[in-house]
C-alpha positions in Angstrom: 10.5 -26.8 10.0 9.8 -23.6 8.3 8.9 -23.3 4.9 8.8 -19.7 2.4 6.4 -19.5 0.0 6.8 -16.2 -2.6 4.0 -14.4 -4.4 5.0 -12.9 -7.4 2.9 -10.7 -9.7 2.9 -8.2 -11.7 2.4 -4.4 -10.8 -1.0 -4.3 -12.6 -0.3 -0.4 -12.0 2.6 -0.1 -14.0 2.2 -3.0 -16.5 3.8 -1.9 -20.0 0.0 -2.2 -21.8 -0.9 0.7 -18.9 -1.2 2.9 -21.9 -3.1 0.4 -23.7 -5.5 -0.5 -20.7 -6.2 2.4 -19.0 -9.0 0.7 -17.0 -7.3 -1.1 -14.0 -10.3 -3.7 -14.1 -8.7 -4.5 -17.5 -4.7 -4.4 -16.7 -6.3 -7.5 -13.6 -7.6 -9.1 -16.4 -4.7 -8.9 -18.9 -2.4 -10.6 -15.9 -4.7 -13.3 -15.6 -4.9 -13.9 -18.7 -1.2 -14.0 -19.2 -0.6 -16.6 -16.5 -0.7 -15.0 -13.2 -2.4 -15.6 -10.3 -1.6 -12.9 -8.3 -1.6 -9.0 -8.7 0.1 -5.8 -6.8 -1.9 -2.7 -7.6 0.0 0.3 -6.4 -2.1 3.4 -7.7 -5.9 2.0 -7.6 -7.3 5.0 -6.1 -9.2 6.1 -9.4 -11.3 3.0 -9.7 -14.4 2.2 -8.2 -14.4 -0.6 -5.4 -17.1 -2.2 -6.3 -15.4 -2.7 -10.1 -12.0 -3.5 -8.5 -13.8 -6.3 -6.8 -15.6 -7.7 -9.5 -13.0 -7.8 -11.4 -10.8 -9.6 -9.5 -13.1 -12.0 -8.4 -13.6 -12.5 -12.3 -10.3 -12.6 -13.5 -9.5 -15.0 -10.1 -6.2 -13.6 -9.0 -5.2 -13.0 -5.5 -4.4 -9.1 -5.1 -1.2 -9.6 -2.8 -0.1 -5.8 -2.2 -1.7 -2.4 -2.3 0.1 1.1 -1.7 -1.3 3.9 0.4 -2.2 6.5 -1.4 0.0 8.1 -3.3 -0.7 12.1 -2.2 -0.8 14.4 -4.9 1.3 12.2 -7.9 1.1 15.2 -10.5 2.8 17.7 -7.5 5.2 15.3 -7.4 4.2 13.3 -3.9 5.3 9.6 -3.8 3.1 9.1 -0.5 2.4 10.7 2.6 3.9 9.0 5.3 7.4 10.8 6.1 6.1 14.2 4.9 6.2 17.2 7.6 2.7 18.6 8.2 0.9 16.0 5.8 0.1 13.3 8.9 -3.7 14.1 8.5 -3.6 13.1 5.1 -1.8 10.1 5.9 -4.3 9.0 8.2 -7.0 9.4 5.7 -4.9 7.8 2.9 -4.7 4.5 5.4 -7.7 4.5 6.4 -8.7 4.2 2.6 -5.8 1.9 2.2 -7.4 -0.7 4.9 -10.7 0.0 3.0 -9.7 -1.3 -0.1 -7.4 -3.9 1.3 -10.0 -5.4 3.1 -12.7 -5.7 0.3 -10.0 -7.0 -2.2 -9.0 -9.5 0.4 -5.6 -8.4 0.1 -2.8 -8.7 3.5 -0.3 -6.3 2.6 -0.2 -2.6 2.2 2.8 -0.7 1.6 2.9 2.6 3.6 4.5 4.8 1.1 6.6 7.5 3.2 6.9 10.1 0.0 9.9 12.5 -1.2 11.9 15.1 0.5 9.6 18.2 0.0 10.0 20.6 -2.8 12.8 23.6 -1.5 14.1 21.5 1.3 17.0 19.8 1.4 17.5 16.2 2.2 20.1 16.6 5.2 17.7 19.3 6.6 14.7 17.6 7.0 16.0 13.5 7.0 15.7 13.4 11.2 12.2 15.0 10.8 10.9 13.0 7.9 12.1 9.8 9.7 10.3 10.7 12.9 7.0 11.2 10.7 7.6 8.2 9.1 8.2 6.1 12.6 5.3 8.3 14.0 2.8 7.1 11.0 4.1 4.2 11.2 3.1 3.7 15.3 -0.1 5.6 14.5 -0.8 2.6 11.6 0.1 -0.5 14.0 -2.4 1.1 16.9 -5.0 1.7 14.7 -4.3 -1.7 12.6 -4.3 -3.8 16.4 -8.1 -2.3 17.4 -8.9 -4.4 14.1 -7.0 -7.4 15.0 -4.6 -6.7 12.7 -1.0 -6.2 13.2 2.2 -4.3 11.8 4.0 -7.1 9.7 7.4 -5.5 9.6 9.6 -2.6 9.5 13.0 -3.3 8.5 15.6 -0.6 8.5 18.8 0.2 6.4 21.3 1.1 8.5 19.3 4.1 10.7 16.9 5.4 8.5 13.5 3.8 7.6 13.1 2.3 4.3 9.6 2.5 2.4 10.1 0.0 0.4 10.8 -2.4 3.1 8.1 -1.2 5.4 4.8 -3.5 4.7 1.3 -3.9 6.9 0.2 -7.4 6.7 -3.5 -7.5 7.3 -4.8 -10.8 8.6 -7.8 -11.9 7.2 -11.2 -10.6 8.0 -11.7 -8.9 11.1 -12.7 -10.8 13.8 -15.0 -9.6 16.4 -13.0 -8.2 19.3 -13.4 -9.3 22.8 -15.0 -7.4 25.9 
Protein backbone atom coordinates (compact mmCIF):
# COMPACT_ATOMS: atom_id res chain seq x y z
CA UNK A 1 0.00 0.00 0.00
CA UNK A 2 1.02 3.34 -0.99
CA UNK A 3 0.39 6.26 0.91
CA UNK A 4 0.76 10.47 -0.30
CA UNK A 5 1.80 12.72 2.00
CA UNK A 6 1.51 16.78 0.78
CA UNK A 7 3.67 19.59 1.97
CA UNK A 8 2.12 22.74 1.83
CA UNK A 9 3.74 26.08 2.62
CA UNK A 10 3.71 29.23 1.85
CA UNK A 11 5.99 30.97 -0.88
CA UNK A 12 8.04 32.86 1.77
CA UNK A 13 9.14 34.81 -1.57
CA UNK A 14 5.94 36.16 -2.44
CA UNK A 15 4.18 36.29 0.90
CA UNK A 16 1.76 39.43 0.97
CA UNK A 17 3.99 41.08 4.10
CA UNK A 18 7.09 40.82 1.31
CA UNK A 19 6.83 44.60 1.39
CA UNK A 20 6.74 44.55 4.98
CA UNK A 21 9.68 41.99 5.48
CA UNK A 22 12.00 42.64 3.08
CA UNK A 23 14.59 40.31 4.90
CA UNK A 24 13.84 36.72 3.71
CA UNK A 25 15.26 35.47 7.23
CA UNK A 26 12.20 37.39 8.55
CA UNK A 27 9.24 36.33 5.80
CA UNK A 28 10.82 32.28 7.34
CA UNK A 29 10.08 33.52 10.50
CA UNK A 30 6.68 35.21 9.99
CA UNK A 31 5.44 31.51 8.39
CA UNK A 32 6.47 29.95 11.40
CA UNK A 33 5.05 31.95 13.41
CA UNK A 34 1.81 31.77 11.62
CA UNK A 35 1.51 28.08 11.81
CA UNK A 36 3.59 26.50 9.21
CA UNK A 37 5.94 24.12 9.18
CA UNK A 38 7.24 24.23 5.95
CA UNK A 39 8.44 26.96 3.47
CA UNK A 40 9.05 27.28 -0.58
CA UNK A 41 11.51 30.12 -1.25
CA UNK A 42 11.58 30.90 -4.85
CA UNK A 43 13.86 34.05 -5.21
CA UNK A 44 16.51 33.55 -2.21
CA UNK A 45 19.41 34.47 -4.25
CA UNK A 46 19.97 37.89 -2.34
CA UNK A 47 20.50 36.46 1.07
CA UNK A 48 23.42 35.18 2.61
CA UNK A 49 23.53 31.24 3.19
CA UNK A 50 24.78 31.31 6.22
CA UNK A 51 21.53 33.64 7.43
CA UNK A 52 19.18 31.51 5.36
CA UNK A 53 20.38 28.70 7.43
CA UNK A 54 20.15 30.07 10.68
CA UNK A 55 17.20 31.16 10.17
CA UNK A 56 15.53 28.29 9.28
CA UNK A 57 16.98 26.17 11.69
CA UNK A 58 15.53 28.93 14.20
CA UNK A 59 12.25 29.41 13.03
CA UNK A 60 12.23 25.18 12.56
CA UNK A 61 10.47 24.82 9.29
CA UNK A 62 11.39 22.40 6.59
CA UNK A 63 12.28 24.47 3.30
CA UNK A 64 10.49 22.08 0.83
CA UNK A 65 11.20 23.81 -2.74
CA UNK A 66 13.72 26.26 -4.13
CA UNK A 67 13.81 27.77 -7.79
CA UNK A 68 16.89 28.12 -9.89
CA UNK A 69 17.76 31.21 -10.31
CA UNK A 70 15.73 33.44 -11.69
CA UNK A 71 18.27 35.21 -14.62
CA UNK A 72 18.05 38.76 -14.76
CA UNK A 73 14.27 39.41 -13.05
CA UNK A 74 14.42 43.30 -13.76
CA UNK A 75 15.20 42.37 -17.81
CA UNK A 76 12.39 40.53 -17.54
CA UNK A 77 13.99 36.64 -17.28
CA UNK A 78 11.75 34.10 -15.41
CA UNK A 79 14.74 31.55 -15.46
CA UNK A 80 17.25 30.26 -17.59
CA UNK A 81 16.63 26.97 -18.59
CA UNK A 82 14.68 27.07 -22.13
CA UNK A 83 16.56 30.24 -23.16
CA UNK A 84 18.64 30.09 -26.56
CA UNK A 85 22.33 30.91 -25.85
CA UNK A 86 21.84 31.33 -22.01
CA UNK A 87 22.87 27.36 -21.11
CA UNK A 88 26.08 28.55 -19.37
CA UNK A 89 24.22 30.57 -17.12
CA UNK A 90 21.94 27.85 -16.39
CA UNK A 91 24.63 25.68 -15.40
CA UNK A 92 25.91 28.18 -13.07
CA UNK A 93 22.36 29.04 -11.73
CA UNK A 94 22.03 25.06 -10.82
CA UNK A 95 24.99 24.62 -9.62
CA UNK A 96 24.09 27.47 -7.02
CA UNK A 97 20.61 25.98 -6.86
CA UNK A 98 22.20 22.49 -5.49
CA UNK A 99 24.29 24.71 -3.27
CA UNK A 100 21.63 26.22 -1.46
CA UNK A 101 19.40 23.20 -1.59
CA UNK A 102 21.80 21.20 0.02
CA UNK A 103 22.75 23.51 3.02
CA UNK A 104 18.91 24.30 3.61
CA UNK A 105 18.30 20.60 3.50
CA UNK A 106 15.77 21.11 1.00
CA UNK A 107 14.80 17.97 -1.95
CA UNK A 108 13.22 19.90 -4.55
CA UNK A 109 14.36 22.42 -6.91
CA UNK A 110 12.37 23.79 -9.57
CA UNK A 111 14.29 24.32 -12.82
CA UNK A 112 12.75 27.44 -14.07
CA UNK A 113 12.88 27.23 -18.05
CA UNK A 114 12.26 31.41 -18.45
CA UNK A 115 10.07 33.42 -21.17
CA UNK A 116 10.15 33.55 -24.86
CA UNK A 117 12.94 36.16 -25.52
CA UNK A 118 12.30 39.69 -26.01
CA UNK A 119 11.70 40.29 -30.18
CA UNK A 120 10.99 36.70 -30.85
CA UNK A 121 8.06 35.20 -31.39
CA UNK A 122 6.66 32.19 -29.59
CA UNK A 123 5.95 29.93 -32.71
CA UNK A 124 9.52 30.74 -33.89
CA UNK A 125 11.51 29.79 -31.24
CA UNK A 126 9.04 27.04 -29.18
CA UNK A 127 10.99 23.82 -30.95
CA UNK A 128 14.33 25.48 -29.89
CA UNK A 129 13.38 26.63 -26.45
CA UNK A 130 11.98 23.06 -25.79
CA UNK A 131 15.23 21.41 -26.94
CA UNK A 132 17.20 23.81 -24.42
CA UNK A 133 14.91 23.05 -21.91
CA UNK A 134 15.16 19.04 -22.47
CA UNK A 135 18.86 19.68 -23.03
CA UNK A 136 19.26 21.53 -19.42
CA UNK A 137 17.17 19.32 -18.21
CA UNK A 138 19.59 16.02 -19.30
CA UNK A 139 22.60 18.21 -18.45
CA UNK A 140 20.79 18.65 -14.64
CA UNK A 141 20.01 14.74 -14.12
CA UNK A 142 23.85 13.81 -15.19
CA UNK A 143 25.23 16.21 -13.13
CA UNK A 144 22.57 15.58 -10.25
CA UNK A 145 23.42 11.38 -10.57
CA UNK A 146 27.49 11.97 -10.00
CA UNK A 147 26.00 13.22 -6.51
CA UNK A 148 23.72 10.45 -5.98
CA UNK A 149 21.02 12.37 -6.69
CA UNK A 150 18.47 11.90 -9.27
CA UNK A 151 15.87 13.70 -11.66
CA UNK A 152 12.50 13.36 -9.76
CA UNK A 153 10.17 14.08 -12.61
CA UNK A 154 9.45 15.70 -15.81
CA UNK A 155 5.95 15.64 -16.72
CA UNK A 156 4.75 17.07 -20.02
CA UNK A 157 1.55 18.78 -21.38
CA UNK A 158 0.76 17.42 -24.37
CA UNK A 159 4.40 17.85 -26.37
CA UNK A 160 5.90 20.62 -24.86
CA UNK A 161 7.71 20.74 -21.43
CA UNK A 162 6.06 22.41 -18.60
CA UNK A 163 8.26 24.40 -15.86
CA UNK A 164 6.08 24.22 -13.50
CA UNK A 165 5.77 20.61 -13.50
CA UNK A 166 9.40 19.98 -14.00
CA UNK A 167 10.99 19.39 -10.30
CA UNK A 168 14.69 17.88 -9.14
CA UNK A 169 14.19 15.94 -6.03
CA UNK A 170 17.50 15.91 -4.16
CA UNK A 171 17.85 12.95 -1.77
CA UNK A 172 19.37 13.71 1.32
CA UNK A 173 22.97 14.29 1.84
CA UNK A 174 25.33 13.11 -0.49
CA UNK A 175 26.64 9.87 0.11
CA UNK A 176 30.14 8.92 -0.73
CA UNK A 177 30.24 7.41 -4.16
CA UNK A 178 31.64 4.02 -4.79
CA UNK A 179 34.99 3.07 -6.70
Amino acid sequence: MYSLVLKVGPSVSALVVAHQLPDFSQRIHAAASAGFRCVEAAWLYDSELQELQSAREAAGVEVVLINTPPGDVMAGDLGLGAVPGREAEFRQGLDMAIKYAKALDCKRIHLMAGRVPVGSHRTAVAKEMEAIFVQNLTYAADILSKKEQVLESIKTVGKSVRSELSHIKLYGAEKERKS
